[in-house]
GUBA-37562 format. One line per 5 residues: number of its first residue (from 1); for each residue x, y, z of N, C-alpha, C, O, CB. Coordinates in Angstrom, 3 decimals, always signed. Glycine has a CB too. Layout:
N
NUM = X/Y/Z/X/Y/Z/X/Y/Z/X/Y/Z/X/Y/Z ~ ...
***
This chain:
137
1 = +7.833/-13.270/-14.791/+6.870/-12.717/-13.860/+6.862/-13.535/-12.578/+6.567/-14.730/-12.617/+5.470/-12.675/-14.485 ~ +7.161/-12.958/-11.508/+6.729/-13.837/-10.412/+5.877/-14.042/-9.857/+5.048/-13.154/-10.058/+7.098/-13.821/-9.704 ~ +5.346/-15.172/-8.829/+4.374/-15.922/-8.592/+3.663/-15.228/-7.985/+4.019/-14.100/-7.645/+4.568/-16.968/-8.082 ~ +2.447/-15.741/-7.688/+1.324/-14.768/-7.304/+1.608/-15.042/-6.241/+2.092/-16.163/-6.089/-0.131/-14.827/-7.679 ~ +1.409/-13.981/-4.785/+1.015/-14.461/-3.124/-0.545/-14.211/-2.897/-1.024/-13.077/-2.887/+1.939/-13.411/-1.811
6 = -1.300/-15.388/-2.712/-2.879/-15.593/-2.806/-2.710/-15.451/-0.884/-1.874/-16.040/-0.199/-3.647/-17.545/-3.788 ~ -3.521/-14.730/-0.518/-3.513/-14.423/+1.178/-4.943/-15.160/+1.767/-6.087/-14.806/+1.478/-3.569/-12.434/+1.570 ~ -4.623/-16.085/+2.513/-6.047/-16.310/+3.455/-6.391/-15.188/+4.328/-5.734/-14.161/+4.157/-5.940/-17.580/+4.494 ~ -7.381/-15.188/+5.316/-8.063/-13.912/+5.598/-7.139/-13.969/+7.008/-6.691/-12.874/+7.347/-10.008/-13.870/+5.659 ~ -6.842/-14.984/+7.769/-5.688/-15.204/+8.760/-4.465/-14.847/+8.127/-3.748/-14.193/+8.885/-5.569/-16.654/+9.268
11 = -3.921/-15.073/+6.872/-2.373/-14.435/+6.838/-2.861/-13.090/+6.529/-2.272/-12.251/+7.210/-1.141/-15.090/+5.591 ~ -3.571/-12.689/+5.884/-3.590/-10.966/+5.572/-4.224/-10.316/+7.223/-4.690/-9.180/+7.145/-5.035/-10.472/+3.871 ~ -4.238/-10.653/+7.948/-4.659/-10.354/+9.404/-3.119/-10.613/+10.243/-2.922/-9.617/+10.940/-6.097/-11.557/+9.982 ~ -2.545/-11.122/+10.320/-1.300/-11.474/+10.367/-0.218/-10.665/+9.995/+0.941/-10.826/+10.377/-1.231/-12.411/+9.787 ~ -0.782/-9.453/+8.947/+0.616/-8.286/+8.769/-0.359/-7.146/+9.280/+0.204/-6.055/+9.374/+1.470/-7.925/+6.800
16 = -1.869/-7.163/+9.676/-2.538/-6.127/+10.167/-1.509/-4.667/+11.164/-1.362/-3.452/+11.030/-3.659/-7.011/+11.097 ~ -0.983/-5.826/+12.194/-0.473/-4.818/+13.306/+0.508/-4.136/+12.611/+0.893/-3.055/+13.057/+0.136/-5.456/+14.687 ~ +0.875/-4.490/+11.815/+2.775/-3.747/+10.797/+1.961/-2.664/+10.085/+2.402/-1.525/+9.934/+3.961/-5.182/+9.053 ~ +0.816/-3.038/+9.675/+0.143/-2.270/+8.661/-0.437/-0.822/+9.673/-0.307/+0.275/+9.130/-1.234/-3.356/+7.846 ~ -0.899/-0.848/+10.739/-1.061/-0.034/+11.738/-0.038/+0.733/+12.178/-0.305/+1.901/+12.461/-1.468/-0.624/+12.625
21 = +1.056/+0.349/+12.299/+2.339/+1.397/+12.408/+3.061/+1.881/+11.347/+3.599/+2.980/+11.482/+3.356/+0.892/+13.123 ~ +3.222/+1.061/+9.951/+3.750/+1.750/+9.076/+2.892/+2.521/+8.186/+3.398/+3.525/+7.684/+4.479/+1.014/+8.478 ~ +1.625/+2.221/+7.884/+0.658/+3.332/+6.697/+0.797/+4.933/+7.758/+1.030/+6.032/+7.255/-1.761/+2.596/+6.442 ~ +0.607/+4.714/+9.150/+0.626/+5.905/+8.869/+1.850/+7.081/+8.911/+1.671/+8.295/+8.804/-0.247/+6.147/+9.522 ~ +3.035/+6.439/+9.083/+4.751/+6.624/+9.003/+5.054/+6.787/+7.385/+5.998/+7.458/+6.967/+5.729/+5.037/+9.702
26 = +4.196/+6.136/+6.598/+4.360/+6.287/+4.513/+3.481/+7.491/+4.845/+3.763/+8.541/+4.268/+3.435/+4.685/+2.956 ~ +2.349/+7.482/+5.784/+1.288/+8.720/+4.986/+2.126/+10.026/+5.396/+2.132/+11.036/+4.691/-0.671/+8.854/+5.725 ~ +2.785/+9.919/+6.517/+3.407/+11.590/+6.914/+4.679/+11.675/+6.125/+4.967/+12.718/+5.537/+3.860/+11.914/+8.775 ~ +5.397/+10.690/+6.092/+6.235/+10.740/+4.509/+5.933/+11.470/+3.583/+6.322/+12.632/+3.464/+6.229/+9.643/+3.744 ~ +5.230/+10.897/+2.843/+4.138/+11.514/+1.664/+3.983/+12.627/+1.948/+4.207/+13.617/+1.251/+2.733/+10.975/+1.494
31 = +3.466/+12.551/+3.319/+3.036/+14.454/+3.099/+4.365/+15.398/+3.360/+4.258/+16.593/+3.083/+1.664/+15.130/+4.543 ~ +5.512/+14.941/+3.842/+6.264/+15.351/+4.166/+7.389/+16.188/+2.767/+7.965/+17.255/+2.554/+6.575/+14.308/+5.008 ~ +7.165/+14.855/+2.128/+7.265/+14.970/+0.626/+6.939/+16.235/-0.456/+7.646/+16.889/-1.223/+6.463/+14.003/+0.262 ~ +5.254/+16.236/-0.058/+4.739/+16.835/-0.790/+4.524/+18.614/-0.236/+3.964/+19.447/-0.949/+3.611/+15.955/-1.046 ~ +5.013/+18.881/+0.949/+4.484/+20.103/+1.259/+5.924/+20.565/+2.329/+6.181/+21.733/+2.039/+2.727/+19.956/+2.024
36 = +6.810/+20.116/+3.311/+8.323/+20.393/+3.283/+9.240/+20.952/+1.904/+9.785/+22.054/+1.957/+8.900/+19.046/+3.668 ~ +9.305/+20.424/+1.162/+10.087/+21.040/+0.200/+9.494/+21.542/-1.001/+9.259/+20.775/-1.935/+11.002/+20.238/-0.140 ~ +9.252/+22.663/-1.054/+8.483/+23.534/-2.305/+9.462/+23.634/-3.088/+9.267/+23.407/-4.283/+7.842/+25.038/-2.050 ~ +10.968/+24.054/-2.551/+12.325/+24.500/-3.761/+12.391/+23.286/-4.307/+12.486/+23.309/-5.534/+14.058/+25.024/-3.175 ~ +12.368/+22.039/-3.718/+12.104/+21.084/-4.491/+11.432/+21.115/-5.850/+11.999/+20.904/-6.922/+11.546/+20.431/-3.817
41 = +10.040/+21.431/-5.653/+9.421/+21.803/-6.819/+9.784/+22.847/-7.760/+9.916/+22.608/-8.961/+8.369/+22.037/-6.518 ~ +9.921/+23.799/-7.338/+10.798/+24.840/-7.799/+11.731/+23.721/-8.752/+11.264/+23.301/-9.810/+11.670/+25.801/-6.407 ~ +13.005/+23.316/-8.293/+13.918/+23.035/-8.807/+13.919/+21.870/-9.976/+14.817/+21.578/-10.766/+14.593/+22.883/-7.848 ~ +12.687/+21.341/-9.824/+11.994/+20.516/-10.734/+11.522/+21.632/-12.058/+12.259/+21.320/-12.994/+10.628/+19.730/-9.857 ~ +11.189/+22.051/-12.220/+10.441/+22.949/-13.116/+11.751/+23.568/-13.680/+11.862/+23.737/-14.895/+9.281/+24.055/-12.364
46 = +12.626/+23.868/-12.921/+13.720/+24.511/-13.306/+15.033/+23.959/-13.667/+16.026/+24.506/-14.145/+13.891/+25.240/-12.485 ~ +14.734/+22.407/-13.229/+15.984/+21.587/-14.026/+16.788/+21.907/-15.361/+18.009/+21.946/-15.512/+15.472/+20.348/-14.374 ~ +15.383/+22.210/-16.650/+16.528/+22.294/-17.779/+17.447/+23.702/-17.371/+18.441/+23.956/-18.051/+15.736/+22.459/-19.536 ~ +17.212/+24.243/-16.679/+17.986/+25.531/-16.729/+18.911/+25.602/-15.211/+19.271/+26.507/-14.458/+16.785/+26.935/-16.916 ~ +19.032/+24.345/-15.247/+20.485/+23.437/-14.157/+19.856/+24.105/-12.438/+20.712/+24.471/-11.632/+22.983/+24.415/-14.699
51 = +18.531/+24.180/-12.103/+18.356/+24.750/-11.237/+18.996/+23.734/-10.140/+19.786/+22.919/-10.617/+17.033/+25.187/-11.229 ~ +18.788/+23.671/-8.858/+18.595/+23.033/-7.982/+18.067/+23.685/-6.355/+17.610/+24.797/-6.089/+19.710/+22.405/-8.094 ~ +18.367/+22.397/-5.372/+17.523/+22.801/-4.531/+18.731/+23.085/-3.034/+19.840/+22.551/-3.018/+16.177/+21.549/-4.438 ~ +18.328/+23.814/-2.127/+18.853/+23.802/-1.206/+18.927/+22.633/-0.325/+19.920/+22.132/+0.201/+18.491/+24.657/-0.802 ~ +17.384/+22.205/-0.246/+17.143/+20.605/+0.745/+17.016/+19.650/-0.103/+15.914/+19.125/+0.057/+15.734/+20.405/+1.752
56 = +17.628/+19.152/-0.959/+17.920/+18.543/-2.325/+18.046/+17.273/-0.673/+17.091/+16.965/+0.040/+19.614/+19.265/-3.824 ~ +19.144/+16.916/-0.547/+19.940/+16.063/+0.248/+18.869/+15.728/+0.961/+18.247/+14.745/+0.559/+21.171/+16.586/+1.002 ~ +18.436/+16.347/+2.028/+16.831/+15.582/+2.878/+15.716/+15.327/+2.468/+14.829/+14.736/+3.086/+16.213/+16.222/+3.842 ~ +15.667/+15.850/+1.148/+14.077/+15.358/+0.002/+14.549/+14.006/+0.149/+13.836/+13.114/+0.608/+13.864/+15.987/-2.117 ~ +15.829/+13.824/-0.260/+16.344/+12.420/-0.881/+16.576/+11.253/+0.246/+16.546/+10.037/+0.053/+17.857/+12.676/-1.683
61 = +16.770/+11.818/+1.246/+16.804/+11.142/+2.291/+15.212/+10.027/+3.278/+15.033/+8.955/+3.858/+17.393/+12.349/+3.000 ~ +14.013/+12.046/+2.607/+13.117/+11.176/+3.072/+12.724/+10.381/+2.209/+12.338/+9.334/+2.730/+12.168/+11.668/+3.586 ~ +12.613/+10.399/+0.710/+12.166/+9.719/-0.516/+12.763/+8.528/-0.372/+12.095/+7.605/-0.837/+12.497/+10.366/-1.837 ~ +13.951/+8.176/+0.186/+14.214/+6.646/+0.211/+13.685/+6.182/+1.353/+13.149/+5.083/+1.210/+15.662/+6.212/+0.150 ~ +13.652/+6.569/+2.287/+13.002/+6.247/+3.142/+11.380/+5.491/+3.075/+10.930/+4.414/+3.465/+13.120/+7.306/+3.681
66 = +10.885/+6.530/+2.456/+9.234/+6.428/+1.909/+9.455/+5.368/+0.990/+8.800/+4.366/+1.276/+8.460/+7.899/+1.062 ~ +10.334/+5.241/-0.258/+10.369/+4.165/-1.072/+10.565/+2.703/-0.345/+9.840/+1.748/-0.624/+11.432/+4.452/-2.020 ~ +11.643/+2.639/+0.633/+11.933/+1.399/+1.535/+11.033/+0.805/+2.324/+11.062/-0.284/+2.898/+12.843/+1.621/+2.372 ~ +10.133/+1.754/+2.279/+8.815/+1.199/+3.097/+7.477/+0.911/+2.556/+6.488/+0.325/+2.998/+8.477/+2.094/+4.065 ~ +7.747/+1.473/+1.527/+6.612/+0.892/+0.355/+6.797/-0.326/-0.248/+5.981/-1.199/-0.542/+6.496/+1.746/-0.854
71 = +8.620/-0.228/-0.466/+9.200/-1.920/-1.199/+8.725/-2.814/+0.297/+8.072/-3.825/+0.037/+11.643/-2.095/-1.654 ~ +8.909/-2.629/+1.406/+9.005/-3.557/+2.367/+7.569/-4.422/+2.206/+7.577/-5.652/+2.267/+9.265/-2.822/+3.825 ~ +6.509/-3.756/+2.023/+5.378/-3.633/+2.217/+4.901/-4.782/+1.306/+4.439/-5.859/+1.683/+4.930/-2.288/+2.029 ~ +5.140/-4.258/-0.272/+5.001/-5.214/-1.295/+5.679/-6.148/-1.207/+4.912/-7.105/-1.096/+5.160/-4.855/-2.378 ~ +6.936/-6.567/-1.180/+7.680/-8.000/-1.026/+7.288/-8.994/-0.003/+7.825/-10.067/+0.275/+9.081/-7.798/-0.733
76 = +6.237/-8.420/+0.505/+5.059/-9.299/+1.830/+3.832/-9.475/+1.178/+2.998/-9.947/+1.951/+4.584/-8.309/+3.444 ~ +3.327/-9.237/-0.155/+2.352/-9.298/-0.596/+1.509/-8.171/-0.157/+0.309/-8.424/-0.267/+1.981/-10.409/-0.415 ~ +1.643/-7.602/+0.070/+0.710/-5.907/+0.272/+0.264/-5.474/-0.910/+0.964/-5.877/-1.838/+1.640/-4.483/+0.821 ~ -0.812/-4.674/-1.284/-0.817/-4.095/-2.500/-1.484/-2.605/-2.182/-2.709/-2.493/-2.237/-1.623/-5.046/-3.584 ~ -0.642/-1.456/-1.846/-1.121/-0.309/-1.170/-1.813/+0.206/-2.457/-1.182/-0.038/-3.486/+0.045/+0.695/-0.410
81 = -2.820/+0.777/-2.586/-3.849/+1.547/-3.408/-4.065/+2.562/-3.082/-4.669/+3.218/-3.931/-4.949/+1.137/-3.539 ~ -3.767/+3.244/-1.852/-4.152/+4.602/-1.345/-3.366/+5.089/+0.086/-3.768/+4.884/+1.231/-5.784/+4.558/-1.101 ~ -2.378/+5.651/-0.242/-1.669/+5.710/+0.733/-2.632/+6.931/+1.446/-3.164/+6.658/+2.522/-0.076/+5.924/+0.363 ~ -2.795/+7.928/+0.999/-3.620/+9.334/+1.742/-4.848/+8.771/+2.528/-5.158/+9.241/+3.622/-4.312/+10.591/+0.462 ~ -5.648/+7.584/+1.841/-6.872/+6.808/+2.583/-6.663/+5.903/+3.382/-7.635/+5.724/+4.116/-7.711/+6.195/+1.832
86 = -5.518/+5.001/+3.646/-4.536/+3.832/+4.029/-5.116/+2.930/+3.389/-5.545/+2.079/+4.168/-4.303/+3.418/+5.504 ~ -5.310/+2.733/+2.462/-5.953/+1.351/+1.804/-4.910/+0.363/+1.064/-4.233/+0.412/+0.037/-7.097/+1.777/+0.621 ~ -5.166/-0.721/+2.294/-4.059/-1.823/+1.194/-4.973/-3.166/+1.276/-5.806/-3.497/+2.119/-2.024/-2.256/+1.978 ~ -4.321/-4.106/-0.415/-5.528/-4.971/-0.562/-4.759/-6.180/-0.687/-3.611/-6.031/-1.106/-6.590/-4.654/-1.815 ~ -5.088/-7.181/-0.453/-4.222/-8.483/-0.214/-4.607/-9.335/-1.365/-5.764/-9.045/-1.669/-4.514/-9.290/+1.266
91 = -4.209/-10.110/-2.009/-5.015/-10.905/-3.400/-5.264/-12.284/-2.554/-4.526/-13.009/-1.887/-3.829/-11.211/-5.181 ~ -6.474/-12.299/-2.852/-6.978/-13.848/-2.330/-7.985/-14.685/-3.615/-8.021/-14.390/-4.810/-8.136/-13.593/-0.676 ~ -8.547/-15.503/-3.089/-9.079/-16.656/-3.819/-11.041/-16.628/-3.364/-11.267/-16.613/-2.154/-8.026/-18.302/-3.153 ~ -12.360/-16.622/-4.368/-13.216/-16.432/-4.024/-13.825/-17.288/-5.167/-13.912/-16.831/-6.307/-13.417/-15.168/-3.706 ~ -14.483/-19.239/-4.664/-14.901/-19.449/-5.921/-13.875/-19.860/-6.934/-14.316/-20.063/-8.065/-15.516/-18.348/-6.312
96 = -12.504/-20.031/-6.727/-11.790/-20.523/-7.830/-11.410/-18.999/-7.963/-10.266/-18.894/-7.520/-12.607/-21.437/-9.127 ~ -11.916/-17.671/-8.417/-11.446/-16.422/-9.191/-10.553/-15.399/-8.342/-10.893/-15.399/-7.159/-12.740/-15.631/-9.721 ~ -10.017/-14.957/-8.492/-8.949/-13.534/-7.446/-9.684/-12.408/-7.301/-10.109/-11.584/-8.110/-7.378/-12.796/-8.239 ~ -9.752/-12.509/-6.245/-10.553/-10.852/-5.608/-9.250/-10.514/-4.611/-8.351/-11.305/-4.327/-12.549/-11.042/-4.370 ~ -9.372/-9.270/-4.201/-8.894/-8.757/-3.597/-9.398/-8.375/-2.181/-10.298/-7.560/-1.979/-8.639/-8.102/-4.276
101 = -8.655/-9.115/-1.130/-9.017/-9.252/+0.432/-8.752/-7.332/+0.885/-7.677/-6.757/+0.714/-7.582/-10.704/+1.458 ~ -9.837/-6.762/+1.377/-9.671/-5.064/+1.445/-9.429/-4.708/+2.994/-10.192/-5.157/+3.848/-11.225/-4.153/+0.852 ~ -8.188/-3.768/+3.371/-7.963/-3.263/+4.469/-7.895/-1.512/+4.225/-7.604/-0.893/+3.201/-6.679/-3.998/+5.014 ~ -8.225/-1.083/+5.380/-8.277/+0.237/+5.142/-8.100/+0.961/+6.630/-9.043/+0.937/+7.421/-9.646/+0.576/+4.360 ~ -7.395/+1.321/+6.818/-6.819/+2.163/+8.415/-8.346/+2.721/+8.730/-9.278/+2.891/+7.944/-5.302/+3.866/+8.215
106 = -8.289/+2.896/+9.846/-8.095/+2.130/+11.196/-8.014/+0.819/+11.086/-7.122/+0.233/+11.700/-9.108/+2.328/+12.134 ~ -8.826/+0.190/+10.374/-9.116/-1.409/+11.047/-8.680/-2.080/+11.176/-7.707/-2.291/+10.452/-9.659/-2.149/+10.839 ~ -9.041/-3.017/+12.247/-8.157/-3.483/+13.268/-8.070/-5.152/+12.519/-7.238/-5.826/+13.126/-8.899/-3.284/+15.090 ~ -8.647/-5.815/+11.522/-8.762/-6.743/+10.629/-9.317/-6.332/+9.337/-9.754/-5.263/+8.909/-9.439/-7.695/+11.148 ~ -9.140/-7.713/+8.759/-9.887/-7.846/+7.484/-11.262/-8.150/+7.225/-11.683/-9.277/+7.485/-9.363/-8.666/+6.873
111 = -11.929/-7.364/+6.793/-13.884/-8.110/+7.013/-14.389/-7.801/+5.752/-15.565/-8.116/+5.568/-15.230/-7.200/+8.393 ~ -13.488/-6.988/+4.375/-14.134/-6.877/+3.284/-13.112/-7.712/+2.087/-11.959/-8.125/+2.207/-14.446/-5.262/+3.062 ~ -13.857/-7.751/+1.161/-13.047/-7.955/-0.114/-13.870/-7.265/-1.377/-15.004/-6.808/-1.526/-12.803/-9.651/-0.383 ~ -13.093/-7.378/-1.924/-13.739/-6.882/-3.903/-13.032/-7.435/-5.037/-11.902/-7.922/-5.069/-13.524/-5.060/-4.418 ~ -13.769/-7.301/-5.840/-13.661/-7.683/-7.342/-11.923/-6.610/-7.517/-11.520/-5.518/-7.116/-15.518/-6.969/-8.557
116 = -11.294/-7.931/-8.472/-10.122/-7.020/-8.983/-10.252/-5.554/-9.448/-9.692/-4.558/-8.992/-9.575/-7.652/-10.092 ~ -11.078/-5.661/-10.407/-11.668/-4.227/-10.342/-12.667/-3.585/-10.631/-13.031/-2.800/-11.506/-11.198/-3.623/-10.762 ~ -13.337/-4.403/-9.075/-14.543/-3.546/-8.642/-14.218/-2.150/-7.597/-14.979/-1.213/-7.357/-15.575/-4.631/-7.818 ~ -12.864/-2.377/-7.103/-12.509/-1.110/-6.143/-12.726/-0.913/-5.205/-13.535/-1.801/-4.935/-12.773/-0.182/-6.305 ~ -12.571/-0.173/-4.121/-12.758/+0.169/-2.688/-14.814/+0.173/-2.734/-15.405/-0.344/-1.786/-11.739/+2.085/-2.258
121 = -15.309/+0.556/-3.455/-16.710/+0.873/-3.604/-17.440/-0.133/-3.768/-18.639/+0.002/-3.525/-16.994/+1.668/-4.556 ~ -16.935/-1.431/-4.227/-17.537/-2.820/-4.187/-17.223/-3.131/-3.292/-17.038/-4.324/-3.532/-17.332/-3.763/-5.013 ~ -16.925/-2.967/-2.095/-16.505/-4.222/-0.941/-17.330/-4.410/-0.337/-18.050/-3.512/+0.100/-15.505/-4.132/+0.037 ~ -17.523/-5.847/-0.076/-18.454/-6.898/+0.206/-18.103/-7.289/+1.425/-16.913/-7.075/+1.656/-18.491/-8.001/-0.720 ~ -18.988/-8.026/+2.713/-18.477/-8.388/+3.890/-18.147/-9.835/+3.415/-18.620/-10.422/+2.442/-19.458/-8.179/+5.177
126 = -17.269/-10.260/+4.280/-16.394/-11.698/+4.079/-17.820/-12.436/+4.569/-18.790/-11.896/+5.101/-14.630/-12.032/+5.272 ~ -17.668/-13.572/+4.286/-18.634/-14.187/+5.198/-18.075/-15.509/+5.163/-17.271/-15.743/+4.260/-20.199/-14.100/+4.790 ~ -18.440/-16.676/+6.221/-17.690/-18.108/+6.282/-17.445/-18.816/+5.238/-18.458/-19.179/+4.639/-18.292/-19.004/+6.986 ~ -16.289/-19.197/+4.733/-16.352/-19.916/+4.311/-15.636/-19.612/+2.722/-15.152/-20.372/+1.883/-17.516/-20.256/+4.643 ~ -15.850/-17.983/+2.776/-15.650/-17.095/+1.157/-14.285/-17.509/+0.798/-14.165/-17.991/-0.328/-15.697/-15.121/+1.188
131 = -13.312/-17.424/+1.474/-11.739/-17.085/+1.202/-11.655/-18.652/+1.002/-12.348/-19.511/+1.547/-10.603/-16.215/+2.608 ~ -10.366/-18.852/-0.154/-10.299/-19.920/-0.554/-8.897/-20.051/-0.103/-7.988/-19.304/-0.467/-10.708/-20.112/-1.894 ~ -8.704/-21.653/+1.211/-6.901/-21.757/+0.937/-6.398/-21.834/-0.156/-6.874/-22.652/-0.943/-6.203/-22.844/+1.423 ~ -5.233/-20.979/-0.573/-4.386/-21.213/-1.335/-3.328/-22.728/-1.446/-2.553/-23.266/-0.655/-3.818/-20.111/-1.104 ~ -3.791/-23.044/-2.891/-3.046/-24.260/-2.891/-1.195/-24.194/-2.907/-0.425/-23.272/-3.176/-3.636/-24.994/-4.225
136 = -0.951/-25.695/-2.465/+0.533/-25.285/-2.070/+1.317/-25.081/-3.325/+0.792/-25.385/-4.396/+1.299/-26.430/-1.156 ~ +2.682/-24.530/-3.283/+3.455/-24.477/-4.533/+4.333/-25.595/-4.393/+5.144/-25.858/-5.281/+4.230/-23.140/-4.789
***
């Protein structure tokens, strides 16, 4: 298993602006995904009976696409939870315990966090002092 990335409220503010141009480039993906290719679906349903699709080739094109930018995302410590809402949550330190530092499009920083899983519906305002540096490795 690899190591945890614990985010201060300055490094998870620090991928903010990336997070502003790419959630919403994954969200039209996604939708691009989900409502561009219907034979897609079609051809899903119809696999055992060797169906396929006409835009087979550009589903696949945008799907890696959308995947490459989701991997990019996580291998920075991102943890997207809601691509349709833009919600991505950073793991930080509160007290010794891991909460999760909360971003959510538009915003322009980080000002909430929550319980691992307390969820988007617990978030709490940061206040001085909350976020714990992460110790070194």
């Amino acid at each position: 298993m690899a190591n945890k990335k614990f985010f201060t409220v300055t490094e998870a503010n620090s991928l903010i602006p990336r997070l502003l141009i790419d959630i919403p480039k994954i969200q039209k993906l996604s939708e691009r995904l989900e409502t561009d290719f219907p034979d897609v679906a079609q051809a899903r349903r119809n696999a055992h009976l060797n169906g396929g699709s006409m835009h087979g080739a550009e589903y696949l094109r945008v799907a890696k696409v959308f995947q490459s930018m989701i991997k990019d995302l996580e291998e920075k410590g991102c943890i997207l939870k809601g691509i349709e809402h833009g919600l991505v949550d950073f793991l930080g330190l509160i007290e010794g315990r891991e909460v999760y530092l909360c971003w959510k499009l538009p915003e322009q920083k980080i000002e909430f966090w929550h319980d691992i899983n307390g969820g988007f519906a617990g978030r709490r305002k940061i206040q001085p002092g909350d976020i714990q540096e992460p110790e070194p490795e």
